[in-house]
C-alpha positions in Angstrom: 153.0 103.4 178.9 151.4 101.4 181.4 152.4 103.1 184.6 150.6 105.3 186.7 152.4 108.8 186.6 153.0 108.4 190.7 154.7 105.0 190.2 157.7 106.2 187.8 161.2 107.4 189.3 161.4 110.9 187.9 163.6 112.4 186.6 165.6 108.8 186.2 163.1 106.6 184.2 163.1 110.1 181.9 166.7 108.9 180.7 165.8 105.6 179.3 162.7 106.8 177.1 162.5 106.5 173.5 161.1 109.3 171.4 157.5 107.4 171.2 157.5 106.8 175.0 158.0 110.6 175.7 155.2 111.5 172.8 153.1 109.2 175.4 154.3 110.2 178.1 153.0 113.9 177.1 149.7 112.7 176.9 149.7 111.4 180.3 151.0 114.6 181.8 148.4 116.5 180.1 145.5 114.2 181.4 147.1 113.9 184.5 146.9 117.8 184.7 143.3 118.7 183.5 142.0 115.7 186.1 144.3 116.7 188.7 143.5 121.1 188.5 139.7 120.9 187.7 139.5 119.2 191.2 141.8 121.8 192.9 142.4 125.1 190.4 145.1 126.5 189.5 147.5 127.5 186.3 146.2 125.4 183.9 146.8 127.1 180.1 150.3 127.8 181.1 151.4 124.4 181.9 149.6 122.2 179.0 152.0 124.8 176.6 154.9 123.7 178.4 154.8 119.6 178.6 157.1 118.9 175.6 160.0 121.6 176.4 159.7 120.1 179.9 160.4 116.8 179.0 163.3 117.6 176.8 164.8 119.9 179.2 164.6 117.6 182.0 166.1 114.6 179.3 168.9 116.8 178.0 170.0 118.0 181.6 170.7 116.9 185.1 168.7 118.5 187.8 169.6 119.1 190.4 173.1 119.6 189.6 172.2 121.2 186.5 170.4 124.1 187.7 166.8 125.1 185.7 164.7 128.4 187.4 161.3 129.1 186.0 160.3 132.3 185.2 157.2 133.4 187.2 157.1 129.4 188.3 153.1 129.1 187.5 154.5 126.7 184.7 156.6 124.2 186.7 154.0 121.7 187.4 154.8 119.5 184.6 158.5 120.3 186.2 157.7 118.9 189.4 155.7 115.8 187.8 158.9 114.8 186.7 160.8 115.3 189.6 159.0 113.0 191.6 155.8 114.7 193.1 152.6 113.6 191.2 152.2 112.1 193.8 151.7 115.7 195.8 149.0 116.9 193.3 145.5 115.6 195.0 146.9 118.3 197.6 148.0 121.2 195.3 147.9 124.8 196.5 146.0 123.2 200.0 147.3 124.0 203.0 150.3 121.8 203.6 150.2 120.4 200.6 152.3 121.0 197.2 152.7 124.8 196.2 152.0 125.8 193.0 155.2 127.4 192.3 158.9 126.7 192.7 159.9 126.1 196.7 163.3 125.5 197.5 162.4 123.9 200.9 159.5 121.4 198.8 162.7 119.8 196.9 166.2 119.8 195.8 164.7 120.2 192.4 163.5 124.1 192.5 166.7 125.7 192.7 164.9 128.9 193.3 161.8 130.2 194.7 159.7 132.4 192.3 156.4 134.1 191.9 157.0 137.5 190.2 158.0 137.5 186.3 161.2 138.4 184.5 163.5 137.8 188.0 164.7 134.2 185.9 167.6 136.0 183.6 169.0 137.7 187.0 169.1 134.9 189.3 170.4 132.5 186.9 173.4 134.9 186.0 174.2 135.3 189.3 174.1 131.6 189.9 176.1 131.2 186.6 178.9 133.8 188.0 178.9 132.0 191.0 179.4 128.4 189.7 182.7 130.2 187.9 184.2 131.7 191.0 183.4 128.6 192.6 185.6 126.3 189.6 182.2 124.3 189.4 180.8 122.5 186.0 176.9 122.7 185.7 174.3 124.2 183.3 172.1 127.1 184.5 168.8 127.2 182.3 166.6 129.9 183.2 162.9 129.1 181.4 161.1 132.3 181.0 158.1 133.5 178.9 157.4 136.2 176.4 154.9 137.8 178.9 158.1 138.2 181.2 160.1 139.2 178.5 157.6 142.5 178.5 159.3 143.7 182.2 162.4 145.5 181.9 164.2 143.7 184.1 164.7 140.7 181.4 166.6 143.1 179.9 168.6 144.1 182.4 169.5 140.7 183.1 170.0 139.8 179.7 172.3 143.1 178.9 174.2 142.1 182.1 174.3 138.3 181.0 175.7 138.8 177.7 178.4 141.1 178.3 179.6 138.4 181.0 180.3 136.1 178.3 179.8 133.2 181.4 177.8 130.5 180.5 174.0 130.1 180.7 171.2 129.2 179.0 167.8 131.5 178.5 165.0 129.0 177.4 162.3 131.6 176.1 158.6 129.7 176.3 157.2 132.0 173.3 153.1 131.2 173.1 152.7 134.4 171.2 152.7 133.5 167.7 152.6 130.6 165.6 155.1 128.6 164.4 156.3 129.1 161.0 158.0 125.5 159.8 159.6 127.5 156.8 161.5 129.9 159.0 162.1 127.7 161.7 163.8 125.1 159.2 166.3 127.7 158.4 167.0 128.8 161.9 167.2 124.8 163.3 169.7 124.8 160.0 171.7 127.6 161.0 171.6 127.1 164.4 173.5 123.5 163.8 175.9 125.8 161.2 176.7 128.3 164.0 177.1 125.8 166.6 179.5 123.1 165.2 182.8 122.8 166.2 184.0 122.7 162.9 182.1 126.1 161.8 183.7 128.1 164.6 187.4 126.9 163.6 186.8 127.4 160.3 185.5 131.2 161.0 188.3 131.9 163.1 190.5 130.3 160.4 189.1 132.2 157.4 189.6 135.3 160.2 193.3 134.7 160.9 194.6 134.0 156.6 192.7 136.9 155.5 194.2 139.2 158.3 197.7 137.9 157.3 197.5 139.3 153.4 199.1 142.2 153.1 198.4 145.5 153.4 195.1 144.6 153.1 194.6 142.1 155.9 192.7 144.2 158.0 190.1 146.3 156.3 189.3 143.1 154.5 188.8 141.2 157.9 186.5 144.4 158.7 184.2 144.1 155.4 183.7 140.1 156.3 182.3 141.3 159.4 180.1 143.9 157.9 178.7 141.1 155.5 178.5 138.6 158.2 176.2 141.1 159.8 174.2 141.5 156.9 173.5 138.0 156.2 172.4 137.5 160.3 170.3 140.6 159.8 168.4 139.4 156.9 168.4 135.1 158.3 168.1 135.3 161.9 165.2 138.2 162.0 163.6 138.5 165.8 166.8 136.7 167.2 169.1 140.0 165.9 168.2 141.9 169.4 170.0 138.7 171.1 173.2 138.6 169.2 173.6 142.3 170.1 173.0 141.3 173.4 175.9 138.9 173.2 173.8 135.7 172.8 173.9 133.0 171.2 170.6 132.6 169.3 168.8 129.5 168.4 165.8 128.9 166.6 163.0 129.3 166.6 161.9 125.3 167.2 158.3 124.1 167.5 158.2 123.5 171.2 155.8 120.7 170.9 158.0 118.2 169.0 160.3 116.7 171.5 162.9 115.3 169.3 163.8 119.0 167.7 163.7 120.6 171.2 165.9 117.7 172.7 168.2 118.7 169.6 168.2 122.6 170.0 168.7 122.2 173.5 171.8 119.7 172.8 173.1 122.3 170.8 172.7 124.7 173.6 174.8 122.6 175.5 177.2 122.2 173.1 177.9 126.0 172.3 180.8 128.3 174.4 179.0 131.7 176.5 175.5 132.8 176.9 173.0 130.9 174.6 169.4 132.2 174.1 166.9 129.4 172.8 163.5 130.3 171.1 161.2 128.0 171.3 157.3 128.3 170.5 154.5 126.5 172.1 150.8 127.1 172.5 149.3 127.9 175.7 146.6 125.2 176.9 148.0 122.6 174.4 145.4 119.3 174.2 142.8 120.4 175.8 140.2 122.6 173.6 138.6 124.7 176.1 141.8 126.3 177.1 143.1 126.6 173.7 140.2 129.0 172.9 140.2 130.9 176.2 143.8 130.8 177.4 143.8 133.8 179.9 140.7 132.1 181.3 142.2 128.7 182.6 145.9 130.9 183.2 144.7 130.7 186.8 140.9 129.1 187.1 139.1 127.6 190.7 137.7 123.4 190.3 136.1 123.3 187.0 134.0 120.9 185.0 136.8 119.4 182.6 134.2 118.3 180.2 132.7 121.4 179.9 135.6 124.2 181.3 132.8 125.8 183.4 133.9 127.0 186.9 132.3 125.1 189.5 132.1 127.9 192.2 130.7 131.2 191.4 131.7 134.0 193.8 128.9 136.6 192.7 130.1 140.0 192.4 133.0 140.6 193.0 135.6 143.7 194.2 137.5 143.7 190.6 133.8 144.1 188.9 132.3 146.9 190.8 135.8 148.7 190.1 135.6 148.2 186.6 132.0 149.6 186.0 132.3 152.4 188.4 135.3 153.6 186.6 133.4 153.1 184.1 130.3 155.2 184.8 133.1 157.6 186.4 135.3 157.8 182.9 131.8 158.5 181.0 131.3 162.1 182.8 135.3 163.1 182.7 137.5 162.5 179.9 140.6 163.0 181.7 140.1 159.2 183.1 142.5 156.9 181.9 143.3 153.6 182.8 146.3 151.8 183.3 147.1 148.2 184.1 150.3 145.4 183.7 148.7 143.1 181.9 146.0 142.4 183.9 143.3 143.7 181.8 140.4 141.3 182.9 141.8 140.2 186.3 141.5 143.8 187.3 137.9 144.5 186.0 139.2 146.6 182.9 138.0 144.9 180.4 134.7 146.9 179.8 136.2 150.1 180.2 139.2 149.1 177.5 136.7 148.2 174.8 134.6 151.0 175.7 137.4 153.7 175.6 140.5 151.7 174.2 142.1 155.1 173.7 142.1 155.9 177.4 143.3 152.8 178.3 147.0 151.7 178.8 147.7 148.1 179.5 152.2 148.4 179.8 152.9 144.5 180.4 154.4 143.1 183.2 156.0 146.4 183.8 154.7 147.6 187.4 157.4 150.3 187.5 156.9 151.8 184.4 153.4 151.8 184.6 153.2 153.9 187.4 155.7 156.3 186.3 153.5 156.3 182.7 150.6 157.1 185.2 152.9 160.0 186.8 153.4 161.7 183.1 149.5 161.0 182.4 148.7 163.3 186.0 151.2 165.7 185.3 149.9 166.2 181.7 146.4 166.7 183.2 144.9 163.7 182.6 143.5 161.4 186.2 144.8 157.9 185.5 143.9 155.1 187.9 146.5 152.4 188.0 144.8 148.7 188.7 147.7 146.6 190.0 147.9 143.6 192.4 148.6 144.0 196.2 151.6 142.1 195.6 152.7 142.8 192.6 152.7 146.6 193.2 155.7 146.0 195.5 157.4 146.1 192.2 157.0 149.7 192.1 157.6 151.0 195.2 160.1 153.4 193.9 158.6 154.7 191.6 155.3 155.3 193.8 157.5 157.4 196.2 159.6 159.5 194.2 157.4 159.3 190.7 154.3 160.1 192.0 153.9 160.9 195.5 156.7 163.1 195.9 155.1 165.6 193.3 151.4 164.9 194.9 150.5 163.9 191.5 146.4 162.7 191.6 147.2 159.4 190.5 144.7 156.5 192.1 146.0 153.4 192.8 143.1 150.4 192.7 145.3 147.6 194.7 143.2 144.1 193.7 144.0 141.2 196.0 145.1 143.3 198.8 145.1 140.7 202.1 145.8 137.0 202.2 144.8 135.8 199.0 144.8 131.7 199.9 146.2 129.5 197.4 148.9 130.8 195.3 150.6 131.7 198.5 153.7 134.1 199.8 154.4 135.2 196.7 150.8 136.4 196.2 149.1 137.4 199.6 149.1 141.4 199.8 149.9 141.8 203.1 152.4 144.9 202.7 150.7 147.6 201.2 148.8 148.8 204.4 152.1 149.4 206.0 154.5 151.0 203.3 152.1 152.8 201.5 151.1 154.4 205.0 155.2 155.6 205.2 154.6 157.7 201.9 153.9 161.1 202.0 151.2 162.9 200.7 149.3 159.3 200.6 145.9 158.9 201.1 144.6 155.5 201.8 141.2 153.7 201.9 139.7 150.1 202.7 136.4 149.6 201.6 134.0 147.6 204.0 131.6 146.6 200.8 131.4 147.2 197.5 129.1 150.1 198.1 132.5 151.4 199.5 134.5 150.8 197.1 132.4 152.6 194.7 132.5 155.2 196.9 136.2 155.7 197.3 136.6 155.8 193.8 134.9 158.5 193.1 136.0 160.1 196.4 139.8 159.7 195.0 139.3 161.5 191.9 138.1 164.8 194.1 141.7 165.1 195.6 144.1 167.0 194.9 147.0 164.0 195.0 147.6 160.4 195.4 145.5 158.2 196.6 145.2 154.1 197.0 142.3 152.0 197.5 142.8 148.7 199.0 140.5 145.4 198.6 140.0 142.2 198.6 140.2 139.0 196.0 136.6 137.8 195.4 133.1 138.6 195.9 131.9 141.4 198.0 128.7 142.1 200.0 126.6 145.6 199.8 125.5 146.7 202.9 122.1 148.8 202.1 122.0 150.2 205.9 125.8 150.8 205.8 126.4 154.4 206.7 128.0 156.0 203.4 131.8 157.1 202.9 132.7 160.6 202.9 136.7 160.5 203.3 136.1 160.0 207.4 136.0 156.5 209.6 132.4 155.4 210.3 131.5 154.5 214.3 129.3 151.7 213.9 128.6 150.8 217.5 129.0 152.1 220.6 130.5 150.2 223.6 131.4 150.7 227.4 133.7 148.1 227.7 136.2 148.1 225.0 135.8 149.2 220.8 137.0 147.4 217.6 138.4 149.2 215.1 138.5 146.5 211.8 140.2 148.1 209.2 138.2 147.5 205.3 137.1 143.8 204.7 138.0 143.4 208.8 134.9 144.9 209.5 132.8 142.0 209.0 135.0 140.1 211.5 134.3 142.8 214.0 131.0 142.5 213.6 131.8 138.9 214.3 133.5 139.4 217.5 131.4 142.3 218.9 128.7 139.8 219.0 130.6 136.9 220.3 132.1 139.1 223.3 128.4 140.1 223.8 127.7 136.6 225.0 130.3 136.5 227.0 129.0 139.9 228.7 131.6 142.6 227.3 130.0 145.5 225.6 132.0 146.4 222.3 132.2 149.1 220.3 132.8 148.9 216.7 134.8 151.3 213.8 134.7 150.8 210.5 138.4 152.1 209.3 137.7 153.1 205.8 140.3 156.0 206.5 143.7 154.5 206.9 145.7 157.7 206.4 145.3 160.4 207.0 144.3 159.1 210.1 140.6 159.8 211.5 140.6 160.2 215.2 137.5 161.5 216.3 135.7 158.5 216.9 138.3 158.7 220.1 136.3 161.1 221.7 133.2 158.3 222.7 135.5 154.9 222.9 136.5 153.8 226.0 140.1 152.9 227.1 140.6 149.5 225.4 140.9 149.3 221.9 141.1 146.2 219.8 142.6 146.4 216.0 142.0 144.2 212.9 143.7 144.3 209.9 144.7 142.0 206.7 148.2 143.4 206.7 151.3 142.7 208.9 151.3 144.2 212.1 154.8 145.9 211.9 154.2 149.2 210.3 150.6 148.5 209.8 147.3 150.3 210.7 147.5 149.0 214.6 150.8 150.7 215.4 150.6 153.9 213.9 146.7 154.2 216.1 148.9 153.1 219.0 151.4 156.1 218.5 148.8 158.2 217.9 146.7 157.4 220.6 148.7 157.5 223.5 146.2 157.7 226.0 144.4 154.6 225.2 145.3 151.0 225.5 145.9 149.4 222.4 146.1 146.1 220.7 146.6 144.9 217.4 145.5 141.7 215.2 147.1 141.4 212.1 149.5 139.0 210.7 153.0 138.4 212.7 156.3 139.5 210.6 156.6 136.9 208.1 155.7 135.0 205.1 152.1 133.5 204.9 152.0 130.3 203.2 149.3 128.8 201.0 146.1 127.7 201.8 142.7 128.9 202.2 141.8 131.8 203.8 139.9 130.5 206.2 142.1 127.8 207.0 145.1 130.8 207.3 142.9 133.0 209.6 142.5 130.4 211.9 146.1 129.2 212.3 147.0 132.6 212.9 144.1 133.1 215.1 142.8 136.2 213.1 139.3 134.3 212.8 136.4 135.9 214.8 136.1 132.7 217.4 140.5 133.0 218.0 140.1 136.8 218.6 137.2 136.5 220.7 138.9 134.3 222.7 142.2 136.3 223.2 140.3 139.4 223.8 138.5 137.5 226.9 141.9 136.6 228.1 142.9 139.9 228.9 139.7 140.6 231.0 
């Protein structure tokens, strides 16, 4: 290889490699990557596991007409290298610049736009029914990982998909386990077997003369059957839950060697109705430091690529003073448990699951049965808290209504990332909860200022009587020591004649921002610090004047703002918060500004009105 890995024609020049210019071209993809994120962060581990299976898929089929969706889509970068947009990776996850997940409107090549795990099966067997009824001839490969496999709706999809008999392909990335060369010879053996043309005839053959004997025919066609069972039983091992399912099964094959996984994939091609291949990798492949701490470079900020270390740290942040003041919290009250969707770490859980591993719950990625495990945990007594992403606690929505809040079980929701979280985009920002967690009755809902606040709430949460959900922010907080302290109420900061701010959680700092701004320009604001989201704290109407300004990281529509506005009918009120739509990536200062939530846009809008 003597090319740059901009000046190639992906996926075309992919066509015309040999087996040694693929091997290279691995490593270039791979140096290409570690360079490329340690300058602007992102899913690192993920994508180093996933270089040789990309090549092969992308040599075996035809995208775009052959149709490949990515589970989760953190691991499509080596996908869109070789589609034709290394070119777009000095500018990844930046603000106009390539997203770090599948975008149909970025190219032709991401056939669907994803972000949350185990949605791949589903979409690719409706895509799959729809090519039939359509009388079109394409593959549909759906790539998904055995951390997605852990959310029921693989299942689904899968239970679905096999009972359709329609043709697809399931491509499971296993990093899970290693690769055992003995059992995977065997399975590449019998995969070929099962496959061939000439197998299948032959099966059906052997099938049709024995039925014909007489008077025997048929329950000596059964027994086959029953001994064909045994022998997949006893070969195929893990793969027997996806013959049941009606698939195919293939494998497993050692997802680093490119010629077997250009074979199995062949073969996949080759074979009539659903096909499920198994193919193993290793997550942070050729490059040492995320090979010995995958779930660190999974998602990591600019690093040092010679040493791994992050370049920026954040202090203290949000997911931290969570974990230890559940912690200190768990130590005085055994009924404390902990539950989480595999996001042990991320969440600030780890010290609390070594310290009290039998109080802690981690489900996989399996939002809605988490919080339904969480519901059995209250009613039994116990007072779990559930650590979840903004966004990915969407997931359970259902299940927070009817599981939990319905009953006023005491379940405490810890929503991480709530707000615009910059890079990873519209799939990510937590912009929702405010607004339909507000529409659930029997809710109570907080937003911490600090993370003097936070630690507050917490322990706030666990003196009611029924749910209860703390939103914050990704990232370091501050700690107010002259902050007035929480005590379930909203907190008047400031007095003003002329017009007050009331900045809901992390907000507050901006009003702070803006009070002092408008000072300058001679208009005397007050300031509220909304801790209090619902139930909804009134009484610091009685001293604000007319005007009232809102700030909140959540969409406007159903969000903080409006429900003051119906509440307050008296007053004048207007809301900041983001418009009725999907934020994409970027920083979050570079998103507050465009959407003129920063303190200098507000400022200036606010003046406009007087």
């Amino acid at each position: 290889m003597n090319k740059d890995l901009t000046e190639y024609d992906f996926p075309s020049d992919l066509k015309s490699m040999d087996e040694d210019q693929m091997e290279l071209l691995s490593y270039a993809i791979r140096d290409f990557l570690i360079d490329k994120v340690s300058k602007t962060g992102g899913h690192l581990a993920s994508n180093l596991g996933i270089v040789e299976l990309t090549i092969a898929l992308h040599r075996v089929f035809e995208s775009p007409r052959d149709k490949i969706i990515w589970d989760v889509g953190h691991q499509s970068y080596v996908h869109k290298i070789l589609t034709g947009r290394a070119k777009g990776f000095d500018h990844l996850r930046q603000m106009d610049g390539l997203s770090g997940f599948p975008k149909a409107k970025e190219s032709e090549h991401d056939v669907f736009d994803t972000g949350h795990s185990s949605t791949s099966v589903s979409a690719a067997a409706g895509m799959a029914a729809a090519r039939d009824l359509k009388g079109e001839d394409h593959e549909v490969i759906a790539v998904i990982g055995d951390g997605s496999l852990t959310g029921g709706m693989a299942y689904e999809a899968l239970n679905n998909a096999g009972a359709s008999k329609a043709k697809m392909i399931v491509v499971l990335n296993d990093n899970g386990m290693s690769i055992s060369r003995n059992i995977g010879g065997v399975s590449q053996h019998l995969s070929k077997l099962r496959t061939s043309r000439g197998y299948l005839k032959a099966k059906k053959a052997i099938k049709r003369t024995v039925q014909n004997i007489p008077l025997i025919g048929d329950e000596l066609s059964m027994d086959l059957g029953h001994i064909k069972d045994r022998v997949k039983y006893a070969l195929l091992s893990g793969g027997v839950i996806f013959e049941e399912l009606g698939f195919t099964y293939l494998g497993p094959v050692d997802g680093h060697n490119i010629r077997e996984t250009i074979e199995v994939l062949e073969l996949a091609k080759q074979a009539a109705g659903p096909v499920f291949v198994h193919v193993m990798t290793k997550k942070g492949k050729g490059y040492r430091t995320a090979e010995k701490d995958p779930n660190k470079f999974h998602g990591i900020g600019p690093f040092d690529p010679e040493t791994g270390k992050v370049l920026a740290d954040s202090g203290m942040t949000y997911s931290q003073v969570f974990g230890l003041t559940l912690l200190d919290l768990a130590e005085h009250d055994d009924r404390i448990c902990a539950v989480t969707a595999a996001m042990c770490d991320a969440t600030g859980l780890g010290p609390f699951s070594k310290r009290y591993p039998r109080r802690f719950f981690d489900v996989g990625i399996a939002e809605a049965h988490g919080v339904t495990f969480a519901a059995g945990l209250a009613k039994s007594g116990m007072r779990p808290v559930v650590a979840i992403y903004s966004s990915f606690l969407q997931r359970a929505y259902d299940q927070i209504m009817e599981d939990v809040c319905l009953q006023q079980l005491p379940v405490i929701f810890a929503i991480d990332r709530a707000g615009v979280v910059g890079a990873d985009g519209e799939t990510h920002h937590g912009i929702f909860d405010l607004s339909y967690l507000s529409a659930m009755p029997n809710m109570t809902v907080l937003a911490p200022a600090d993370g003097r606040q936070l630690a507050a709430m917490l322990g706030y949460a666990m003196t009611l009587d029924g749910p209860a959900a703390i939103r914050y922010p990704r990232g370091g907080c501050s700690f107010d020591p002259d902050g007035k302290p929480f005590d379930g109420k909203n907190i008047r900061l400031a007095l003003g004649k002329d017009l007050d701010i009331w900045a809901v959680g992390k907000m507050t700092g901006t009003g702070q921002q803006v009070r002092e701004l408008l000072a300058r320009r001679g208009i005397d604001a007050g300031l509220v610090d909304v801790t209090t989201v619902k139930p909804m704290d009134l009484a610091p109407l009685a001293d604000a004047p007319k005007k009232i300004i809102t700030l909140e990281d959540g969409v406007l529509t159903g969000g903080f703002g409006e429900r003051l506005a119906a509440a307050a009918k008296d007053f004048d009120v207007t809301s900041f918060g983001w418009p009725d739509q999907f934020i994409e990536h970027g920083s979050c200062g570079e998103l507050y500004k465009k959407y003129d939530l920063d303190a200098d846009s507000i400022t200036e809008r606010i003046c406009e009105s007087f």
